[in-house]
DRENDO-1510 file (C-alpha; in Angstrom, 1 decimal, always signed):
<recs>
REC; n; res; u; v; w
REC; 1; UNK; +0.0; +0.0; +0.0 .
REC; 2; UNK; +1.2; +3.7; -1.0 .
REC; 3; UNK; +0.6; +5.7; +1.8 .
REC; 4; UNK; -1.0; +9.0; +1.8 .
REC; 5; UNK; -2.7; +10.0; -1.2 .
REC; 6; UNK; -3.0; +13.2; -3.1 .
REC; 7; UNK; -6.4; +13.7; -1.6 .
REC; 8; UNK; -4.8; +13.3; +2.0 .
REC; 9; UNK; -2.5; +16.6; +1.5 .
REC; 10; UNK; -4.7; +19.4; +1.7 .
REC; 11; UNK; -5.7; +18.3; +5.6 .
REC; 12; UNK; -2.2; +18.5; +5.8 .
REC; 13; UNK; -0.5; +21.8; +7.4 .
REC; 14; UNK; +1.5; +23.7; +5.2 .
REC; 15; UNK; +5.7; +23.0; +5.4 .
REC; 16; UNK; +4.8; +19.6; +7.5 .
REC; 17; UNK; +7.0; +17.1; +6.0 .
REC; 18; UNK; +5.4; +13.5; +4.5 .
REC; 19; UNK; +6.6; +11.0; +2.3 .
REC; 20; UNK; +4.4; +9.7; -0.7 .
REC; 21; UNK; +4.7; +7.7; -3.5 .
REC; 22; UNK; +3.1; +9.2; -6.8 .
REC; 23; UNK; +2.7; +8.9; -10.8 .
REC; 24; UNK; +4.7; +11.6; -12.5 .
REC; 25; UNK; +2.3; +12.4; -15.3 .
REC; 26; UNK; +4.2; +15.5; -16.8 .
REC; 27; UNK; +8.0; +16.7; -16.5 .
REC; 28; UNK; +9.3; +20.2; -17.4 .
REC; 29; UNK; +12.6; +22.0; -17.3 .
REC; 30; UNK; +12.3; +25.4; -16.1 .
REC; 31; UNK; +13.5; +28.7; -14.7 .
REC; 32; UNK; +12.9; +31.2; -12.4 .
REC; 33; UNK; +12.5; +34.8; -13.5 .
REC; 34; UNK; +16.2; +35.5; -12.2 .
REC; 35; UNK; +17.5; +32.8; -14.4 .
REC; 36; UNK; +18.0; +29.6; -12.0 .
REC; 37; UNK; +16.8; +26.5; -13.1 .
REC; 38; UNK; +14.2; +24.1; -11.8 .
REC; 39; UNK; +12.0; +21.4; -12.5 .
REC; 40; UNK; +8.1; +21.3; -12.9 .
REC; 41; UNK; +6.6; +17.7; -12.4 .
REC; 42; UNK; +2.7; +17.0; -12.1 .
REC; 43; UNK; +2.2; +14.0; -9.8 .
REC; 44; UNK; -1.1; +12.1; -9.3 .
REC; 45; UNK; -2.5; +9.0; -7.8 .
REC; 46; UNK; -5.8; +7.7; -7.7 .
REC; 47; UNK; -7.4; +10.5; -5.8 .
REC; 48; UNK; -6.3; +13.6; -7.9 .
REC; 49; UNK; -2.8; +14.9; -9.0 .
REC; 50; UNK; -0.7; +17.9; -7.6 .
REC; 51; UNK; +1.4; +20.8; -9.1 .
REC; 52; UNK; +4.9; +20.1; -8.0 .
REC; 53; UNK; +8.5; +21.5; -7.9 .
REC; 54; UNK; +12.0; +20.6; -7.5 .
REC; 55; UNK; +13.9; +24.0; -6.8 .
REC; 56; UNK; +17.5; +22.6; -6.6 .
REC; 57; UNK; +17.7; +20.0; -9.6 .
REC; 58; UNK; +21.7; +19.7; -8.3 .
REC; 59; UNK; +20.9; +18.6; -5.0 .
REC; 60; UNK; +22.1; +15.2; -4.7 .
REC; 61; UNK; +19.3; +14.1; -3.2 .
REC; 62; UNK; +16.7; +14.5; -6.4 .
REC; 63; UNK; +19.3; +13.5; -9.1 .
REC; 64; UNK; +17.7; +9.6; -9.2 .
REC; 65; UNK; +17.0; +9.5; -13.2 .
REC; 66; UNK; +13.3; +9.4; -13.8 .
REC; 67; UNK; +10.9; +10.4; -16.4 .
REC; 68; UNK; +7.3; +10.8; -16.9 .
REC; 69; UNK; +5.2; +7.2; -16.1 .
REC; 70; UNK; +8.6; +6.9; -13.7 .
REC; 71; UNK; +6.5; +6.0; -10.1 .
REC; 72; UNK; +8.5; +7.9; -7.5 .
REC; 73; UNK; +8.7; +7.8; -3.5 .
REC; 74; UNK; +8.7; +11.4; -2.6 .
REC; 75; UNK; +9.6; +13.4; +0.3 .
REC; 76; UNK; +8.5; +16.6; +0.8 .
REC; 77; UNK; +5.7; +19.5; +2.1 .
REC; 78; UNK; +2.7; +21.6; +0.7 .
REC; 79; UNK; +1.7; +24.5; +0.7 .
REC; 80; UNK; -0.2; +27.6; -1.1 .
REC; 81; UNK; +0.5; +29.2; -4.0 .
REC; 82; UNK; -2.5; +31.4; -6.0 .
REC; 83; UNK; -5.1; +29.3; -3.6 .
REC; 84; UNK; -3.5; +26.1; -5.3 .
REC; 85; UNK; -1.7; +23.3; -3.4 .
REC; 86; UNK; +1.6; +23.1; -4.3 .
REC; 87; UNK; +4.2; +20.0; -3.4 .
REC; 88; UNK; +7.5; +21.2; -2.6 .
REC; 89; UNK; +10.3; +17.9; -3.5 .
REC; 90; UNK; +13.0; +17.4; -0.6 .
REC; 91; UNK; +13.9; +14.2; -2.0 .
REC; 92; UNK; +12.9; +11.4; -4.4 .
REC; 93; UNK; +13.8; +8.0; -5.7 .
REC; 94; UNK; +12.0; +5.0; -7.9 .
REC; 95; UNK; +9.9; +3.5; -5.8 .
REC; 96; UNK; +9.8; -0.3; -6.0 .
REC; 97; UNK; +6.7; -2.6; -7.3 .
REC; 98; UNK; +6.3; -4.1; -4.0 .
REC; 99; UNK; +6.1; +0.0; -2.7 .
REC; 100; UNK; +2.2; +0.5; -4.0 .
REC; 101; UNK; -0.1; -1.3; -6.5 .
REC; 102; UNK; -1.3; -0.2; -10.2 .
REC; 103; UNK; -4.7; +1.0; -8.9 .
REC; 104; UNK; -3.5; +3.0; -6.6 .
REC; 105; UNK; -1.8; +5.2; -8.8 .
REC; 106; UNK; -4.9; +6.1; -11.9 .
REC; 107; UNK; -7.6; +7.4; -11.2 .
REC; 108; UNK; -10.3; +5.1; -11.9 .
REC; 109; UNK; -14.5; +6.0; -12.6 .
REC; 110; UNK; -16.3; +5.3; -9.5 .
REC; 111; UNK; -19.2; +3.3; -11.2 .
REC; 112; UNK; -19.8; -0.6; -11.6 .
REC; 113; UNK; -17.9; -0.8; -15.1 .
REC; 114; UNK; -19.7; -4.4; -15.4 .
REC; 115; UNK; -23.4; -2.4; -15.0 .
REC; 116; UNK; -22.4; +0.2; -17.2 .
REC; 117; UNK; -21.2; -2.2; -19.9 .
REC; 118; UNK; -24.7; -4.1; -19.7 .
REC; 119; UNK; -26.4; -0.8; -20.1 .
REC; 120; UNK; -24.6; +0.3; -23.3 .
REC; 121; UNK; -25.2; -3.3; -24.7 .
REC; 122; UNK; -28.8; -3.0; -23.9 .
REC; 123; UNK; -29.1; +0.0; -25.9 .
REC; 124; UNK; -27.8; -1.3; -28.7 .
REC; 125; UNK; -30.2; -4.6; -28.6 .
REC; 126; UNK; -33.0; -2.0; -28.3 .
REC; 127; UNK; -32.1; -0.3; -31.3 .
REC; 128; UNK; -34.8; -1.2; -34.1 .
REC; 129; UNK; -32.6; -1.4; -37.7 .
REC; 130; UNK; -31.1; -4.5; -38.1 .
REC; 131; UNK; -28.2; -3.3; -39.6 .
REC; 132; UNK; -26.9; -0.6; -37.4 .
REC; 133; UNK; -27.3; -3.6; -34.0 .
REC; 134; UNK; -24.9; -6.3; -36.8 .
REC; 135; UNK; -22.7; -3.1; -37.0 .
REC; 136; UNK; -22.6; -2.3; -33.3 .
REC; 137; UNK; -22.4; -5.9; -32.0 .
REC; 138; UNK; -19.7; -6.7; -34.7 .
REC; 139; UNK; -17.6; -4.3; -32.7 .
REC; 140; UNK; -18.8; -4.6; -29.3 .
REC; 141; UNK; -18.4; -8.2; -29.1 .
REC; 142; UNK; -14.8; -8.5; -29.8 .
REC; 143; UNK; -13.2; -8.9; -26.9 .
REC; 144; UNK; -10.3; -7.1; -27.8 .
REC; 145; UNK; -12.7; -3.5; -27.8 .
REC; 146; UNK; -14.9; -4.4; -25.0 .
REC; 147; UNK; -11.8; -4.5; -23.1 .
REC; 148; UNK; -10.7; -1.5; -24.0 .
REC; 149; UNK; -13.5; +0.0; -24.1 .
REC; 150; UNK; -14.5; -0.6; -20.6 .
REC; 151; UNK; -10.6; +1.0; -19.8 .
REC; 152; UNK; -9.8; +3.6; -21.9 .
REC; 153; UNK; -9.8; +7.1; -20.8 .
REC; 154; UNK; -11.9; +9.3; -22.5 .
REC; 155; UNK; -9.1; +11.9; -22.7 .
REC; 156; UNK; -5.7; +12.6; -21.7 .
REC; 157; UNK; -5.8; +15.5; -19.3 .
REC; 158; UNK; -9.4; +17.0; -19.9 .
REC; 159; UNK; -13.0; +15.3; -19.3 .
REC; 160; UNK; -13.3; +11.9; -18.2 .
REC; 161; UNK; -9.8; +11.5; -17.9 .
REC; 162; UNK; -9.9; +8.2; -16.1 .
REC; 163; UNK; -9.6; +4.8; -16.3 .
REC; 164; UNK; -13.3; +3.4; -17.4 .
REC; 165; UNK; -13.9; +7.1; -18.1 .
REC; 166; UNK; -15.0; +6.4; -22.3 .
REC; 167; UNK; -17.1; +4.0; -21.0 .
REC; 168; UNK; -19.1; +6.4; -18.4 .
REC; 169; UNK; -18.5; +9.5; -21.0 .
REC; 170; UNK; -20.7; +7.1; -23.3 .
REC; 171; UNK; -23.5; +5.5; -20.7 .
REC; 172; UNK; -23.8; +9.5; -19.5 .
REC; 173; UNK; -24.6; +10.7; -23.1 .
REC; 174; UNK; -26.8; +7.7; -23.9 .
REC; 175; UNK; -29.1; +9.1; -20.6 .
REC; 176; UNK; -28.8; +12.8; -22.1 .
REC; 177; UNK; -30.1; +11.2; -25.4 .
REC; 178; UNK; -33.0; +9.6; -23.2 .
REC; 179; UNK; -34.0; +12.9; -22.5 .
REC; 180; UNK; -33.6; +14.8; -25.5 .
REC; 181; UNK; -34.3; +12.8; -28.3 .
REC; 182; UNK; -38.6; +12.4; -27.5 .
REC; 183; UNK; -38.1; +15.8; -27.9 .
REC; 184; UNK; -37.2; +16.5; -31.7 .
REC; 185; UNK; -39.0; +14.3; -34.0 .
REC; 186; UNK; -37.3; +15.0; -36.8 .
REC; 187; UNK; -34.5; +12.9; -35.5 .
REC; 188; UNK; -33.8; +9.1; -36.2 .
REC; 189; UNK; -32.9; +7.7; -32.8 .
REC; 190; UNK; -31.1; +4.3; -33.6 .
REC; 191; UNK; -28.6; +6.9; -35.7 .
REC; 192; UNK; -28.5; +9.4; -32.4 .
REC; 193; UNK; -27.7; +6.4; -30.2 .
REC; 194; UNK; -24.8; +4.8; -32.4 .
REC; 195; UNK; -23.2; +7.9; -33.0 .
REC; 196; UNK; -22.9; +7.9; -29.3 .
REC; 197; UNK; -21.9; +4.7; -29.1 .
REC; 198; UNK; -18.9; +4.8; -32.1 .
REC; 199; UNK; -17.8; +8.7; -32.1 .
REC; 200; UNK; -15.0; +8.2; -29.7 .
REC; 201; UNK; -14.0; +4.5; -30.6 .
REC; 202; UNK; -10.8; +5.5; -31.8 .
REC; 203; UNK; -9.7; +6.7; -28.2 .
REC; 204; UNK; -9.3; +2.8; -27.4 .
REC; 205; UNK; -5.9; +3.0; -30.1 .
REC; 206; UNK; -5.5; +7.3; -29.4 .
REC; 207; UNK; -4.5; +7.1; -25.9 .
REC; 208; UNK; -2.4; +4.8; -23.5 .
REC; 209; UNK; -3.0; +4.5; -20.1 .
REC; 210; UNK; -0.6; +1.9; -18.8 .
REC; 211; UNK; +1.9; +4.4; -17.1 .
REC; 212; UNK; -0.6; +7.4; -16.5 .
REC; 213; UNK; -2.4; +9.0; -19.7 .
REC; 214; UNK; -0.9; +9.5; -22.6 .
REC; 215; UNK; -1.1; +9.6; -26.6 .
REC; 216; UNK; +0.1; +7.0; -28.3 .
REC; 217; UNK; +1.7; +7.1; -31.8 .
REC; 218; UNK; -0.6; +6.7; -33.7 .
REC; 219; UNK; -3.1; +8.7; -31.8 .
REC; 220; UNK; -0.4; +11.5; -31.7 .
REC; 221; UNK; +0.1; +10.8; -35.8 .
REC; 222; UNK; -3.2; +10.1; -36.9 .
REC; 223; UNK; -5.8; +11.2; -34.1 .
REC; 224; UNK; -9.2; +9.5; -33.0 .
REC; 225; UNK; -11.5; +10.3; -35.5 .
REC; 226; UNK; -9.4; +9.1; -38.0 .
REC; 227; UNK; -8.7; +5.9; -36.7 .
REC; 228; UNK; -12.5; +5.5; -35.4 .
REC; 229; UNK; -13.4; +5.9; -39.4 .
REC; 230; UNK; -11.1; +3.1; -39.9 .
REC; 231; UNK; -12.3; +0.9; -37.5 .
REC; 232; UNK; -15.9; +1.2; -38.8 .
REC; 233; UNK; -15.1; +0.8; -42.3 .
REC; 234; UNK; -13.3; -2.4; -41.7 .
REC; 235; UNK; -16.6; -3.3; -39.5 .
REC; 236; UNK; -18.8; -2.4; -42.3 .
REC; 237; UNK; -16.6; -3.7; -45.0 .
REC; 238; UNK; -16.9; -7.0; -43.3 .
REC; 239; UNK; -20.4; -6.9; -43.2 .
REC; 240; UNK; -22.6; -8.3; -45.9 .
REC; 241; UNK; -25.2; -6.0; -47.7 .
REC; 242; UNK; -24.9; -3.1; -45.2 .
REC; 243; UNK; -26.8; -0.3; -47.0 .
REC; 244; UNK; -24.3; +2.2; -48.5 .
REC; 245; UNK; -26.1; +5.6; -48.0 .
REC; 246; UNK; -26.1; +4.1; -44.0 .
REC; 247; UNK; -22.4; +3.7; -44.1 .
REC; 248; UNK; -22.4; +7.4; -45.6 .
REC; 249; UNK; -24.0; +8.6; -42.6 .
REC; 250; UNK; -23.0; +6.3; -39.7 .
REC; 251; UNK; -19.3; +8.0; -41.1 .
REC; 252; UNK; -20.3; +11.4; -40.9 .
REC; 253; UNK; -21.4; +11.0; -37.5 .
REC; 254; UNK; -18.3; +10.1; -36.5 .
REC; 255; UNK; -16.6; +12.7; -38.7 .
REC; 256; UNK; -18.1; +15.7; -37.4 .
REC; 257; UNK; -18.7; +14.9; -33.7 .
REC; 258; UNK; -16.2; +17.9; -32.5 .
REC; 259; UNK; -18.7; +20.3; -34.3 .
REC; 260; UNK; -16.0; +22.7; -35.7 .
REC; 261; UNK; -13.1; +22.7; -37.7 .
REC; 262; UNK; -11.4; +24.7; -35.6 .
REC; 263; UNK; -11.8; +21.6; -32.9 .
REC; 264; UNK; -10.6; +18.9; -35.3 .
REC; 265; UNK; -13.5; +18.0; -36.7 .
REC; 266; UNK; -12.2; +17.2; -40.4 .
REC; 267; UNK; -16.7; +18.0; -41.2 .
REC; 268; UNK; -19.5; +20.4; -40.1 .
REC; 269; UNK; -22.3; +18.6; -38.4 .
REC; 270; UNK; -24.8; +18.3; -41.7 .
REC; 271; UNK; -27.8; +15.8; -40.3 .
REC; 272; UNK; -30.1; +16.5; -37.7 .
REC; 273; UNK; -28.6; +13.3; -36.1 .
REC; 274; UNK; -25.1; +14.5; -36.1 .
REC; 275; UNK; -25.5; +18.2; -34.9 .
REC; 276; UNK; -27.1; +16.6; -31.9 .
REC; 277; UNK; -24.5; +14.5; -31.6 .
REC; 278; UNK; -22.2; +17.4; -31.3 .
REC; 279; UNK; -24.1; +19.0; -28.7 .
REC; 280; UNK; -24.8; +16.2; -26.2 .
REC; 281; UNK; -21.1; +15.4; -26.3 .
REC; 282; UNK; -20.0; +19.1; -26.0 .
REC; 283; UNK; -22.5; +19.2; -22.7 .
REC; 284; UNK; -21.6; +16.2; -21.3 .
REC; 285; UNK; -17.8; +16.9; -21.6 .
REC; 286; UNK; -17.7; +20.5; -20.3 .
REC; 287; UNK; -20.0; +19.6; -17.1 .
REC; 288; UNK; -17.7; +17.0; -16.2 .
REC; 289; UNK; -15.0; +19.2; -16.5 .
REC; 290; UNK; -16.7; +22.0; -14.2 .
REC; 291; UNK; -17.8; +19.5; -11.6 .
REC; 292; UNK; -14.0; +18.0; -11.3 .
REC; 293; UNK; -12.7; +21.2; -10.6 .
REC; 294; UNK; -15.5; +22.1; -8.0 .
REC; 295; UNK; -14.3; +18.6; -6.2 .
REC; 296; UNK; -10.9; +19.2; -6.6 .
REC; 297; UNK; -11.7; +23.0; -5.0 .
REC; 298; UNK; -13.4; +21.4; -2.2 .
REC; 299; UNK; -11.0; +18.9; -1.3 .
REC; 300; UNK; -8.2; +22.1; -1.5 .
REC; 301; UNK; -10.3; +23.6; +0.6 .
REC; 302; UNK; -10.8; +26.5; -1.7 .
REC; 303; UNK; -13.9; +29.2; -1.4 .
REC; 304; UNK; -16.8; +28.9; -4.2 .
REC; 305; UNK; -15.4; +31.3; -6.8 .
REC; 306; UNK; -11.4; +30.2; -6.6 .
REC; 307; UNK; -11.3; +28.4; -9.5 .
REC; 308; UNK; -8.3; +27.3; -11.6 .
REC; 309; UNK; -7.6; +28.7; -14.9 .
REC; 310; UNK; -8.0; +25.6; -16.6 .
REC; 311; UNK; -12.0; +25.5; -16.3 .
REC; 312; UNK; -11.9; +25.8; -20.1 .
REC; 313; UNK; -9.7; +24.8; -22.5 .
REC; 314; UNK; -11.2; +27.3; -24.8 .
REC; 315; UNK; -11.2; +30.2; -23.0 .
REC; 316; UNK; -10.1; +29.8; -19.5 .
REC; 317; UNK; -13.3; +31.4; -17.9 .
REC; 318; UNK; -14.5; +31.3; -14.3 .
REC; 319; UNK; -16.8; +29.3; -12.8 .
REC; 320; UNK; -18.6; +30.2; -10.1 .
REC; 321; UNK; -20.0; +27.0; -8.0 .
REC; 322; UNK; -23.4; +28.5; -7.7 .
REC; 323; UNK; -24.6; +26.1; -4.8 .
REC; 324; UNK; -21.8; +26.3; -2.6 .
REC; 325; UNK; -21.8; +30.4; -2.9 .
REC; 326; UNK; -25.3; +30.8; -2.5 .
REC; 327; UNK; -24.6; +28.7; +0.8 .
REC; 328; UNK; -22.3; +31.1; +2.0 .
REC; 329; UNK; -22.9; +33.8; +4.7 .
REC; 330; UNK; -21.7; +36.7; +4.0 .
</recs>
């Protein structure tokens, strides 16, 4: 067992002194504005991940070789800095396997992976065109994806960024389209629900999560939605008689999930099907992302309108956590 977690340092008081054994999930080279080098590391665990810094890269007590994935027992203190936590390194080494388990170390979702799996399986055997459930089942049934599947991340750093987290991303958007897809008509459901079901299945080949999240080659060279496109056309290619103006649009679903060029989306949502698509994925992602910061704000023990800069990707506004400051007495 590992110790204390990430989770466990904000109880902590600042400048105590703890060892810790953590994930280093980024590494950077830096220096101070009067010129003196340092190193910036991000460490995590299961329970969240911390800013980090090395000020002395010299001292001969943090010059053990290590790299990002590198799992590291740490010594060292926390405190403050812009209302953030921040883990000031005393000294380090490689910490050994018997030291802490995988688990431990990635964050993981917190649902029943199993239940979740049955539920997205379920909504594909309630689907009424034949040919979109061969499709889906063709996929979904080899065991290679459904592992996967059920482990992959849904991204590196931003929402769902955890082990099983595709999988939830995917059951949460199937209960958004619950919801909204009664509502408009003019949609065809069975498309609505595999485009939830495929638009991100090239994130089981995009990312690694072995050694903390990552891109792997070919998701660095060739990105997700290109290699979801593959995957289906092999599927499809494989399948006898599937109708070609189906494949046309199971595709473009798939194509233009990210809504915008701009966002890597090599198409403009041009169905009904597919600009809802866009939007219950867009939702879905940025809510998560909100709600992880208000946690990690809470545990940091942080007031309702500190929030990081990192809210948004896109624009880095604030977020104001509207329960807990309307909680508040002024």
């Amino acid at each position: 067992m590992k110790g204390i977690s990430i989770a466990d340092l904000a109880a902590l008081p600042e400048n105590q002194i703890f060892d810790g054994i953590f994930l280093v999930l980024s590494r950077q080279q830096r220096t101070t504005k009067t010129g003196k080098p340092y190193l910036s590391l991000t460490l995590g665990d299961s329970t969240g991940q911390i800013e980090s810094r090395i000020w002395d890269p010299s001292d001969p007590r943090v010059t053990t070789p290590f790299q990002r994935g590198d799992v590291l027992k740490v010594r060292g203190s926390v405190a403050r800095f812009e209302s953030a936590l921040q883990l000031k390194i005393e000294m380090l080494r490689l910490a050994t396997d018997q030291e802490y388990e995988r688990g431990e170390l990635l964050p993981s979702t917190t649902h029943d992976v199993s239940a979740m799996w049955q539920s997205l399986l379920a909504t594909v055997d309630s689907l009424e065109d034949r040919d979109l459930r061969r499709l889906l089942h063709r996929l979904l049934d080899d065991p290679v994806v459904r592992d996967a599947y059920q482990q992959a991340p849904a991204a590196r750093q931003l929402h769902h960024a955890w082990l099983g987290g595709l999988l939830e991303h995917v059951v949460s958007l199937i209960g958004l389209a619950q919801r909204v897809v009664p509502h408009y008509p003019l949609v065809i459901p069975d498309l609505v629900y595999t485009g939830i079901l495929l638009h991100d299945l090239g994130k089981i080949h995009e990312l690694s999560w072995q050694t903390g999240f990552d891109y792997t080659i070919e998701g660095h060279l060739l990105g997700h939605i290109s290699i979801g496109v593959s995957i289906v056309e092999r599927a499809i290619d494989a399948l006898p008689d599937f109708p070609p103006r189906l494949r046309t649009i199971v595709l473009h679903l798939i194509l233009s999930h990210h809504g915008r060029l701009e966002f890597g989306s090599p198409m403009l949502p041009m169905t009904p099907e597919a600009l809802m698509l866009n939007f219950l994925d867009d939702l879905d992602a940025k809510m998560q992302i909100v709600a992880s910061e208000f946690q990690k704000a809470a545990r940091q023990g942080r007031a309702a309108h500190e929030m990081t800069d990192r809210v948004w990707a896109l624009d880095q506004r604030t977020m104001l956590d509207t329960r807990a400051f309307l909680a508040q007495n002024d």
